[in-house]
C-alpha positions as CSV (number, residue, x, y, z in Angstrom):
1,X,0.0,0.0,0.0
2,X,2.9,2.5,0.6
3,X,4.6,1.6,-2.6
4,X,0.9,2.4,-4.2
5,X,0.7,5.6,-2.1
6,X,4.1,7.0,-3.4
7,X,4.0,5.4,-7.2
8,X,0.6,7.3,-8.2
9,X,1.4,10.2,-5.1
10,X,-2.1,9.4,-3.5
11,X,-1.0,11.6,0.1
12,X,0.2,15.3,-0.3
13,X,1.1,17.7,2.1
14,X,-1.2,18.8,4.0
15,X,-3.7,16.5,2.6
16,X,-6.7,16.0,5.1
17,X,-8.0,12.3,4.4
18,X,-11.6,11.4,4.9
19,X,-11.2,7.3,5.3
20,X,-14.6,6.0,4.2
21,X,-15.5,2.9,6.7
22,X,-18.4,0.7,5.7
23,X,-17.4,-2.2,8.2
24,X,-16.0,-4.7,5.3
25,X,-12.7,-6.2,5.7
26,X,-11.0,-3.8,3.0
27,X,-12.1,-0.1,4.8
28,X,-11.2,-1.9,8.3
29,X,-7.9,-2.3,6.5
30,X,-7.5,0.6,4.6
31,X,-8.1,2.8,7.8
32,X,-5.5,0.5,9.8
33,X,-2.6,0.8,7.2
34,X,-3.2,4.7,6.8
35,X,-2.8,5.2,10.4
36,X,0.7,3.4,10.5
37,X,1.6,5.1,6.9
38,X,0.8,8.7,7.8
39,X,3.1,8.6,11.0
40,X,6.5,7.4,8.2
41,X,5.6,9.6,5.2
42,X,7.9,12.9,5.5
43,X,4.8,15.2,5.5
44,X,1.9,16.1,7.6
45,X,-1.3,14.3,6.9
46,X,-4.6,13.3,8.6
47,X,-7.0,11.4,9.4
48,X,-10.9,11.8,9.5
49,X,-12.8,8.0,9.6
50,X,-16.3,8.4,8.7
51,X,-18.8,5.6,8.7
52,X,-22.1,5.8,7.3
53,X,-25.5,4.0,8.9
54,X,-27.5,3.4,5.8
55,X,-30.3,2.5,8.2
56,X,-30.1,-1.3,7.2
57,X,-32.5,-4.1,8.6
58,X,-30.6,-5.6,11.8
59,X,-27.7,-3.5,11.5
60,X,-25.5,-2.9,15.0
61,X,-22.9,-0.4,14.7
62,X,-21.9,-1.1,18.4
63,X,-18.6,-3.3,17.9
64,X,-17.8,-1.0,14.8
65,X,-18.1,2.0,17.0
66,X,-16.1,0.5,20.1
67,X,-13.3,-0.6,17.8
68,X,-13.1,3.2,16.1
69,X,-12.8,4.7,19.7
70,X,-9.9,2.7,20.2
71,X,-7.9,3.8,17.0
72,X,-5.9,6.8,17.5
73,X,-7.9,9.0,15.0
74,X,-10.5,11.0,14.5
75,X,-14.1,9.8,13.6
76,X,-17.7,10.6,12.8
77,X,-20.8,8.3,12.4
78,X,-23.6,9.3,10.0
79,X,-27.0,8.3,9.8
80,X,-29.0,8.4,6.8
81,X,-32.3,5.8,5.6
82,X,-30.6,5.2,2.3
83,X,-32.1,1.7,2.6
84,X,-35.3,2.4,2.2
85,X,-35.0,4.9,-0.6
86,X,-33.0,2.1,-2.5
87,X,-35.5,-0.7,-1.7
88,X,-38.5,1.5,-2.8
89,X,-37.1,3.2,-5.9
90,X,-36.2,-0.2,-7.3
91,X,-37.9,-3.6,-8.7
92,X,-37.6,-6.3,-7.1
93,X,-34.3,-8.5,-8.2
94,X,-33.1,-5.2,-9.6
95,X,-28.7,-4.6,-8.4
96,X,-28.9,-2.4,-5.6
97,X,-25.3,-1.4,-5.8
98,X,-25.2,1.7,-8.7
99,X,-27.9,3.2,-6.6
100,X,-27.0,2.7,-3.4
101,X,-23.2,3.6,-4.2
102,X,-24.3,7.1,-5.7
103,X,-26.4,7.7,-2.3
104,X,-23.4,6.7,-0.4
105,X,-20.9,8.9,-2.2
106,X,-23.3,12.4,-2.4
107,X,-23.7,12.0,1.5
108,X,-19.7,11.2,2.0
109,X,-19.2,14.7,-0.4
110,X,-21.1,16.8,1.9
111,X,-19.4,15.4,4.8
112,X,-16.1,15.9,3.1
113,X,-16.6,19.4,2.5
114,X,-17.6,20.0,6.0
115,X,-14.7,18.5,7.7
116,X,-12.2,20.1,4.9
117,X,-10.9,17.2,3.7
118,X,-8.4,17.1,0.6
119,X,-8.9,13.9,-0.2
120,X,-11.6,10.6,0.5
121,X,-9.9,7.4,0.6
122,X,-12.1,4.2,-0.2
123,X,-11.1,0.3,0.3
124,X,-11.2,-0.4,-3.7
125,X,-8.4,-3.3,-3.9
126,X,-6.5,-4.9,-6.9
127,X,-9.6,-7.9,-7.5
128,X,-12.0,-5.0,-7.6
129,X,-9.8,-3.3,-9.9
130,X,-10.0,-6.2,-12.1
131,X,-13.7,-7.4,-11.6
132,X,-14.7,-4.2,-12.8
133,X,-12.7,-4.3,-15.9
134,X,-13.8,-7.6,-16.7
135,X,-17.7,-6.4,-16.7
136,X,-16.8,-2.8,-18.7
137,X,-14.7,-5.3,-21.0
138,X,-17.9,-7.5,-21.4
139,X,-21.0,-6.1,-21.1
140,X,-20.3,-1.8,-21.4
141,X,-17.4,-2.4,-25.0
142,X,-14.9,-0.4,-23.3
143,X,-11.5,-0.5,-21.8
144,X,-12.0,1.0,-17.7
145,X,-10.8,-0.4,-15.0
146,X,-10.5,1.7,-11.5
147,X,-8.0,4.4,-11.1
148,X,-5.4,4.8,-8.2
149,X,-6.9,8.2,-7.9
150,X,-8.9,10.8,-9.3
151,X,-10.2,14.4,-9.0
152,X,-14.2,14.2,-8.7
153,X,-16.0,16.4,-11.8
154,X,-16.7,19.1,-9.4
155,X,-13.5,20.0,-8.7
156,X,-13.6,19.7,-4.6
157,X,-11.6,16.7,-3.6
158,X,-9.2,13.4,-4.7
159,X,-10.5,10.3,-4.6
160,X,-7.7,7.8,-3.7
161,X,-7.5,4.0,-3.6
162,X,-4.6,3.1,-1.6
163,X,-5.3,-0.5,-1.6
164,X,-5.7,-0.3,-5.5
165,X,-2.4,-3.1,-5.7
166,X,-3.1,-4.9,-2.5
167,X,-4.6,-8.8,-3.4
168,X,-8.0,-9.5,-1.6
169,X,-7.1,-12.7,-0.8
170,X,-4.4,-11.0,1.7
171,X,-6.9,-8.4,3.3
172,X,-8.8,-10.9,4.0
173,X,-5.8,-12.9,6.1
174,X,-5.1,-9.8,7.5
175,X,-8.5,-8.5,8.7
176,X,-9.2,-12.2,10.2
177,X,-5.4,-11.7,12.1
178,X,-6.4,-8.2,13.3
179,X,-10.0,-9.5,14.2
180,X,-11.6,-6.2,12.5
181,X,-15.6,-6.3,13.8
182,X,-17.1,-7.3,10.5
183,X,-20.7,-5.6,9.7
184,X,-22.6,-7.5,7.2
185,X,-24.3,-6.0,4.2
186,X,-27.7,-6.5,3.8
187,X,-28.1,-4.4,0.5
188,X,-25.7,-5.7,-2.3
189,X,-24.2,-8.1,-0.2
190,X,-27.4,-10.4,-0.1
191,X,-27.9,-10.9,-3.9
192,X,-27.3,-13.8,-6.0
193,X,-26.4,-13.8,-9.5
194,X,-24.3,-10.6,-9.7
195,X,-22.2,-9.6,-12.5
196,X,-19.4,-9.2,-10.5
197,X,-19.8,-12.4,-9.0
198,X,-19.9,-13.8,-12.0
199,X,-16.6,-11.9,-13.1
200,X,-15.0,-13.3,-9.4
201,X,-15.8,-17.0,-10.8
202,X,-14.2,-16.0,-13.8
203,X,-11.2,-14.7,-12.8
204,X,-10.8,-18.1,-10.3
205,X,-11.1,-20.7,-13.2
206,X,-8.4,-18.9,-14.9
207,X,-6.1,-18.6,-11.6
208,X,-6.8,-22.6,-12.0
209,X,-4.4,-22.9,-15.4
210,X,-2.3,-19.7,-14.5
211,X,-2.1,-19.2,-10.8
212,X,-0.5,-15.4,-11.5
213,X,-4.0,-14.7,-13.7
214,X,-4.6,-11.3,-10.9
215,X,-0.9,-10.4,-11.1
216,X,-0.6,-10.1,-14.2
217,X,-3.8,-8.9,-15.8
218,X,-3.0,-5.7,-13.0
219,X,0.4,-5.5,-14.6
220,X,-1.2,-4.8,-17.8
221,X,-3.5,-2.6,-16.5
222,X,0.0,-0.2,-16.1
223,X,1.6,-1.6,-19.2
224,X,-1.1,-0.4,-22.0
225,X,0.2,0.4,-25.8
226,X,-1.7,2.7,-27.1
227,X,-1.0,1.7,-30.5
228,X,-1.9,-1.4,-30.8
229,X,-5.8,-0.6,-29.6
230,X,-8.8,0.8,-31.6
231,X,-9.5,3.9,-30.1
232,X,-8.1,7.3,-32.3
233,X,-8.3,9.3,-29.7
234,X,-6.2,7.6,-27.7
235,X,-4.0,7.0,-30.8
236,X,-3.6,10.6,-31.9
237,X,-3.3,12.0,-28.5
238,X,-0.4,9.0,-27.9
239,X,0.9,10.4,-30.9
240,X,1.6,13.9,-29.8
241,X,3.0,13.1,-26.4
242,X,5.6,14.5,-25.0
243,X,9.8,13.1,-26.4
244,X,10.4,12.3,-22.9
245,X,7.1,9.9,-22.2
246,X,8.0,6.8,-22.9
247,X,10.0,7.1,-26.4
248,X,9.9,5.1,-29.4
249,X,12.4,2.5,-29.7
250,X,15.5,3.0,-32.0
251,X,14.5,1.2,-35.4
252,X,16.4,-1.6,-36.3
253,X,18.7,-3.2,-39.3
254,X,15.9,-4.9,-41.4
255,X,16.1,-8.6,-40.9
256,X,16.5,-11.0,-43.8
257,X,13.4,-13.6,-44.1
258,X,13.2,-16.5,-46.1
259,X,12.1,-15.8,-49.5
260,X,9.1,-18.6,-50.8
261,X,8.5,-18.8,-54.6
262,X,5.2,-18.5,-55.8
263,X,3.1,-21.2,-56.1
264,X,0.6,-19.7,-58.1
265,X,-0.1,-15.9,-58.9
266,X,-2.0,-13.1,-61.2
267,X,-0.6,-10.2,-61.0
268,X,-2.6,-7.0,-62.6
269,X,-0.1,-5.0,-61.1
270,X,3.5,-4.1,-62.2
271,X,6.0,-6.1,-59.4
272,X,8.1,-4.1,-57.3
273,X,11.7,-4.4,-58.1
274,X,13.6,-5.2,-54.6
Protein backbone atom coordinates (compact mmCIF):
# COMPACT_ATOMS: atom_id res chain seq x y z
CA UNK A 1 0.00 0.00 0.00
CA UNK A 2 2.90 2.51 0.63
CA UNK A 3 4.57 1.62 -2.58
CA UNK A 4 0.85 2.42 -4.24
CA UNK A 5 0.72 5.61 -2.06
CA UNK A 6 4.05 6.98 -3.36
CA UNK A 7 3.97 5.45 -7.16
CA UNK A 8 0.58 7.34 -8.16
CA UNK A 9 1.39 10.23 -5.07
CA UNK A 10 -2.12 9.40 -3.47
CA UNK A 11 -1.00 11.57 0.07
CA UNK A 12 0.21 15.34 -0.27
CA UNK A 13 1.10 17.65 2.13
CA UNK A 14 -1.20 18.79 4.04
CA UNK A 15 -3.67 16.47 2.62
CA UNK A 16 -6.74 16.03 5.11
CA UNK A 17 -7.96 12.27 4.39
CA UNK A 18 -11.59 11.35 4.86
CA UNK A 19 -11.18 7.28 5.31
CA UNK A 20 -14.57 5.95 4.21
CA UNK A 21 -15.47 2.85 6.70
CA UNK A 22 -18.45 0.72 5.68
CA UNK A 23 -17.39 -2.21 8.16
CA UNK A 24 -15.96 -4.70 5.31
CA UNK A 25 -12.67 -6.21 5.71
CA UNK A 26 -11.02 -3.80 2.95
CA UNK A 27 -12.14 -0.13 4.75
CA UNK A 28 -11.15 -1.94 8.25
CA UNK A 29 -7.92 -2.35 6.52
CA UNK A 30 -7.51 0.63 4.60
CA UNK A 31 -8.09 2.82 7.85
CA UNK A 32 -5.55 0.54 9.84
CA UNK A 33 -2.56 0.81 7.24
CA UNK A 34 -3.16 4.74 6.81
CA UNK A 35 -2.83 5.16 10.35
CA UNK A 36 0.67 3.36 10.52
CA UNK A 37 1.56 5.13 6.85
CA UNK A 38 0.85 8.71 7.83
CA UNK A 39 3.12 8.57 10.98
CA UNK A 40 6.51 7.41 8.24
CA UNK A 41 5.64 9.59 5.16
CA UNK A 42 7.85 12.94 5.55
CA UNK A 43 4.76 15.21 5.55
CA UNK A 44 1.92 16.13 7.58
CA UNK A 45 -1.27 14.26 6.85
CA UNK A 46 -4.58 13.33 8.61
CA UNK A 47 -7.05 11.39 9.37
CA UNK A 48 -10.87 11.77 9.51
CA UNK A 49 -12.83 7.98 9.60
CA UNK A 50 -16.32 8.36 8.70
CA UNK A 51 -18.76 5.56 8.66
CA UNK A 52 -22.14 5.77 7.26
CA UNK A 53 -25.49 3.98 8.86
CA UNK A 54 -27.48 3.43 5.77
CA UNK A 55 -30.28 2.53 8.18
CA UNK A 56 -30.15 -1.31 7.18
CA UNK A 57 -32.49 -4.10 8.56
CA UNK A 58 -30.61 -5.61 11.76
CA UNK A 59 -27.74 -3.50 11.50
CA UNK A 60 -25.55 -2.92 15.00
CA UNK A 61 -22.87 -0.37 14.69
CA UNK A 62 -21.88 -1.12 18.41
CA UNK A 63 -18.55 -3.31 17.86
CA UNK A 64 -17.76 -1.05 14.80
CA UNK A 65 -18.15 1.96 17.01
CA UNK A 66 -16.11 0.54 20.12
CA UNK A 67 -13.31 -0.62 17.75
CA UNK A 68 -13.13 3.19 16.14
CA UNK A 69 -12.81 4.74 19.73
CA UNK A 70 -9.89 2.72 20.21
CA UNK A 71 -7.86 3.85 17.05
CA UNK A 72 -5.87 6.83 17.53
CA UNK A 73 -7.91 9.02 14.99
CA UNK A 74 -10.51 10.99 14.52
CA UNK A 75 -14.07 9.85 13.59
CA UNK A 76 -17.67 10.62 12.77
CA UNK A 77 -20.83 8.33 12.38
CA UNK A 78 -23.63 9.31 10.01
CA UNK A 79 -27.00 8.34 9.78
CA UNK A 80 -28.99 8.41 6.76
CA UNK A 81 -32.25 5.77 5.64
CA UNK A 82 -30.62 5.25 2.28
CA UNK A 83 -32.06 1.67 2.56
CA UNK A 84 -35.29 2.37 2.16
CA UNK A 85 -34.98 4.86 -0.60
CA UNK A 86 -32.99 2.07 -2.48
CA UNK A 87 -35.55 -0.66 -1.74
CA UNK A 88 -38.50 1.54 -2.79
CA UNK A 89 -37.12 3.20 -5.90
CA UNK A 90 -36.19 -0.24 -7.30
CA UNK A 91 -37.85 -3.62 -8.70
CA UNK A 92 -37.62 -6.32 -7.09
CA UNK A 93 -34.29 -8.46 -8.17
CA UNK A 94 -33.09 -5.19 -9.56
CA UNK A 95 -28.73 -4.61 -8.45
CA UNK A 96 -28.94 -2.44 -5.58
CA UNK A 97 -25.29 -1.45 -5.82
CA UNK A 98 -25.19 1.72 -8.68
CA UNK A 99 -27.93 3.24 -6.60
CA UNK A 100 -26.96 2.68 -3.36
CA UNK A 101 -23.23 3.62 -4.16
CA UNK A 102 -24.28 7.05 -5.68
CA UNK A 103 -26.35 7.68 -2.26
CA UNK A 104 -23.43 6.72 -0.43
CA UNK A 105 -20.90 8.94 -2.25
CA UNK A 106 -23.28 12.41 -2.35
CA UNK A 107 -23.70 12.01 1.46
CA UNK A 108 -19.68 11.16 2.03
CA UNK A 109 -19.18 14.72 -0.38
CA UNK A 110 -21.05 16.76 1.90
CA UNK A 111 -19.45 15.36 4.76
CA UNK A 112 -16.07 15.88 3.09
CA UNK A 113 -16.59 19.41 2.45
CA UNK A 114 -17.63 20.03 5.97
CA UNK A 115 -14.67 18.47 7.72
CA UNK A 116 -12.17 20.06 4.89
CA UNK A 117 -10.91 17.18 3.65
CA UNK A 118 -8.45 17.14 0.61
CA UNK A 119 -8.88 13.93 -0.22
CA UNK A 120 -11.63 10.65 0.45
CA UNK A 121 -9.95 7.40 0.61
CA UNK A 122 -12.08 4.23 -0.21
CA UNK A 123 -11.06 0.33 0.27
CA UNK A 124 -11.16 -0.43 -3.73
CA UNK A 125 -8.38 -3.31 -3.90
CA UNK A 126 -6.46 -4.86 -6.92
CA UNK A 127 -9.63 -7.91 -7.46
CA UNK A 128 -11.99 -4.96 -7.59
CA UNK A 129 -9.83 -3.30 -9.93
CA UNK A 130 -9.96 -6.18 -12.08
CA UNK A 131 -13.67 -7.35 -11.62
CA UNK A 132 -14.66 -4.18 -12.79
CA UNK A 133 -12.70 -4.30 -15.90
CA UNK A 134 -13.76 -7.56 -16.69
CA UNK A 135 -17.65 -6.44 -16.66
CA UNK A 136 -16.81 -2.80 -18.67
CA UNK A 137 -14.67 -5.27 -20.98
CA UNK A 138 -17.91 -7.55 -21.37
CA UNK A 139 -20.97 -6.08 -21.14
CA UNK A 140 -20.29 -1.78 -21.38
CA UNK A 141 -17.44 -2.41 -25.01
CA UNK A 142 -14.92 -0.45 -23.33
CA UNK A 143 -11.49 -0.45 -21.81
CA UNK A 144 -11.98 1.02 -17.71
CA UNK A 145 -10.82 -0.45 -14.96
CA UNK A 146 -10.51 1.66 -11.49
CA UNK A 147 -7.99 4.44 -11.14
CA UNK A 148 -5.42 4.79 -8.21
CA UNK A 149 -6.95 8.23 -7.89
CA UNK A 150 -8.92 10.83 -9.27
CA UNK A 151 -10.18 14.43 -9.03
CA UNK A 152 -14.17 14.18 -8.67
CA UNK A 153 -16.00 16.35 -11.82
CA UNK A 154 -16.74 19.09 -9.41
CA UNK A 155 -13.50 19.95 -8.65
CA UNK A 156 -13.56 19.70 -4.64
CA UNK A 157 -11.62 16.74 -3.57
CA UNK A 158 -9.23 13.39 -4.74
CA UNK A 159 -10.55 10.33 -4.57
CA UNK A 160 -7.68 7.76 -3.67
CA UNK A 161 -7.54 4.02 -3.56
CA UNK A 162 -4.58 3.13 -1.61
CA UNK A 163 -5.26 -0.47 -1.59
CA UNK A 164 -5.70 -0.35 -5.54
CA UNK A 165 -2.39 -3.12 -5.73
CA UNK A 166 -3.07 -4.87 -2.46
CA UNK A 167 -4.59 -8.80 -3.39
CA UNK A 168 -7.99 -9.49 -1.58
CA UNK A 169 -7.13 -12.74 -0.79
CA UNK A 170 -4.42 -10.98 1.71
CA UNK A 171 -6.95 -8.36 3.31
CA UNK A 172 -8.77 -10.94 4.04
CA UNK A 173 -5.84 -12.90 6.15
CA UNK A 174 -5.07 -9.79 7.52
CA UNK A 175 -8.47 -8.54 8.68
CA UNK A 176 -9.18 -12.19 10.17
CA UNK A 177 -5.37 -11.73 12.07
CA UNK A 178 -6.44 -8.16 13.33
CA UNK A 179 -10.00 -9.51 14.23
CA UNK A 180 -11.62 -6.21 12.50
CA UNK A 181 -15.61 -6.27 13.77
CA UNK A 182 -17.11 -7.31 10.54
CA UNK A 183 -20.66 -5.57 9.67
CA UNK A 184 -22.60 -7.50 7.17
CA UNK A 185 -24.25 -6.01 4.16
CA UNK A 186 -27.74 -6.50 3.80
CA UNK A 187 -28.15 -4.42 0.54
CA UNK A 188 -25.73 -5.74 -2.25
CA UNK A 189 -24.21 -8.10 -0.19
CA UNK A 190 -27.41 -10.40 -0.07
CA UNK A 191 -27.90 -10.93 -3.90
CA UNK A 192 -27.34 -13.76 -6.02
CA UNK A 193 -26.42 -13.78 -9.52
CA UNK A 194 -24.32 -10.63 -9.66
CA UNK A 195 -22.22 -9.59 -12.47
CA UNK A 196 -19.40 -9.23 -10.55
CA UNK A 197 -19.81 -12.42 -9.05
CA UNK A 198 -19.86 -13.82 -12.04
CA UNK A 199 -16.63 -11.88 -13.07
CA UNK A 200 -15.00 -13.31 -9.37
CA UNK A 201 -15.78 -17.00 -10.83
CA UNK A 202 -14.16 -16.01 -13.76
CA UNK A 203 -11.23 -14.74 -12.78
CA UNK A 204 -10.84 -18.06 -10.33
CA UNK A 205 -11.07 -20.66 -13.25
CA UNK A 206 -8.44 -18.89 -14.94
CA UNK A 207 -6.05 -18.61 -11.60
CA UNK A 208 -6.82 -22.55 -11.97
CA UNK A 209 -4.44 -22.91 -15.40
CA UNK A 210 -2.26 -19.69 -14.51
CA UNK A 211 -2.12 -19.17 -10.78
CA UNK A 212 -0.51 -15.42 -11.51
CA UNK A 213 -4.02 -14.74 -13.66
CA UNK A 214 -4.57 -11.28 -10.90
CA UNK A 215 -0.88 -10.36 -11.06
CA UNK A 216 -0.62 -10.06 -14.22
CA UNK A 217 -3.75 -8.91 -15.78
CA UNK A 218 -3.03 -5.71 -13.03
CA UNK A 219 0.37 -5.55 -14.63
CA UNK A 220 -1.23 -4.83 -17.80
CA UNK A 221 -3.54 -2.64 -16.47
CA UNK A 222 0.02 -0.17 -16.05
CA UNK A 223 1.64 -1.61 -19.23
CA UNK A 224 -1.14 -0.37 -22.04
CA UNK A 225 0.23 0.37 -25.83
CA UNK A 226 -1.71 2.69 -27.14
CA UNK A 227 -0.99 1.73 -30.50
CA UNK A 228 -1.87 -1.40 -30.78
CA UNK A 229 -5.78 -0.62 -29.57
CA UNK A 230 -8.78 0.75 -31.62
CA UNK A 231 -9.46 3.91 -30.08
CA UNK A 232 -8.05 7.28 -32.27
CA UNK A 233 -8.29 9.31 -29.74
CA UNK A 234 -6.20 7.58 -27.73
CA UNK A 235 -3.99 7.02 -30.83
CA UNK A 236 -3.62 10.59 -31.89
CA UNK A 237 -3.26 12.00 -28.48
CA UNK A 238 -0.37 9.04 -27.94
CA UNK A 239 0.89 10.45 -30.86
CA UNK A 240 1.55 13.94 -29.82
CA UNK A 241 3.02 13.14 -26.43
CA UNK A 242 5.61 14.47 -24.98
CA UNK A 243 9.80 13.12 -26.41
CA UNK A 244 10.43 12.26 -22.93
CA UNK A 245 7.13 9.91 -22.20
CA UNK A 246 8.04 6.78 -22.91
CA UNK A 247 10.01 7.07 -26.41
CA UNK A 248 9.88 5.12 -29.41
CA UNK A 249 12.45 2.55 -29.65
CA UNK A 250 15.49 3.04 -31.98
CA UNK A 251 14.49 1.20 -35.40
CA UNK A 252 16.43 -1.58 -36.29
CA UNK A 253 18.70 -3.16 -39.32
CA UNK A 254 15.85 -4.89 -41.41
CA UNK A 255 16.11 -8.62 -40.95
CA UNK A 256 16.51 -10.96 -43.80
CA UNK A 257 13.40 -13.56 -44.14
CA UNK A 258 13.23 -16.53 -46.10
CA UNK A 259 12.07 -15.77 -49.48
CA UNK A 260 9.07 -18.58 -50.82
CA UNK A 261 8.48 -18.81 -54.55
CA UNK A 262 5.17 -18.45 -55.80
CA UNK A 263 3.09 -21.22 -56.13
CA UNK A 264 0.63 -19.71 -58.14
CA UNK A 265 -0.05 -15.92 -58.88
CA UNK A 266 -2.01 -13.12 -61.21
CA UNK A 267 -0.60 -10.16 -61.02
CA UNK A 268 -2.61 -6.98 -62.58
CA UNK A 269 -0.10 -4.99 -61.08
CA UNK A 270 3.47 -4.10 -62.23
CA UNK A 271 5.95 -6.06 -59.35
CA UNK A 272 8.07 -4.06 -57.34
CA UNK A 273 11.71 -4.36 -58.05
CA UNK A 274 13.60 -5.18 -54.61
Amino acid sequence: MGASCQRFQLLRPGDRVMVAVSGGKDSYTLLHLLTKLVKRVPFEVSLVAVHLDQKQPGYDGTKLEAWLEAQEVDYEILAEDTYSVVTEKLDEGATYCSLCSRLRRGILYTAAERLGCTAIALGHHRDDSLETFLMNLMYEGRLQAMPAGYRTNDGRFRVIRPLIECAEAEIAELAELEGFPILPCNLCGSQDGLKRDAMTKLLNQLEESNPSVRHIMLAALGNVRPTHLLDRDVAEAWAERPEDLRPDAPARPAEKHAAAEPKRARHRLPLVES
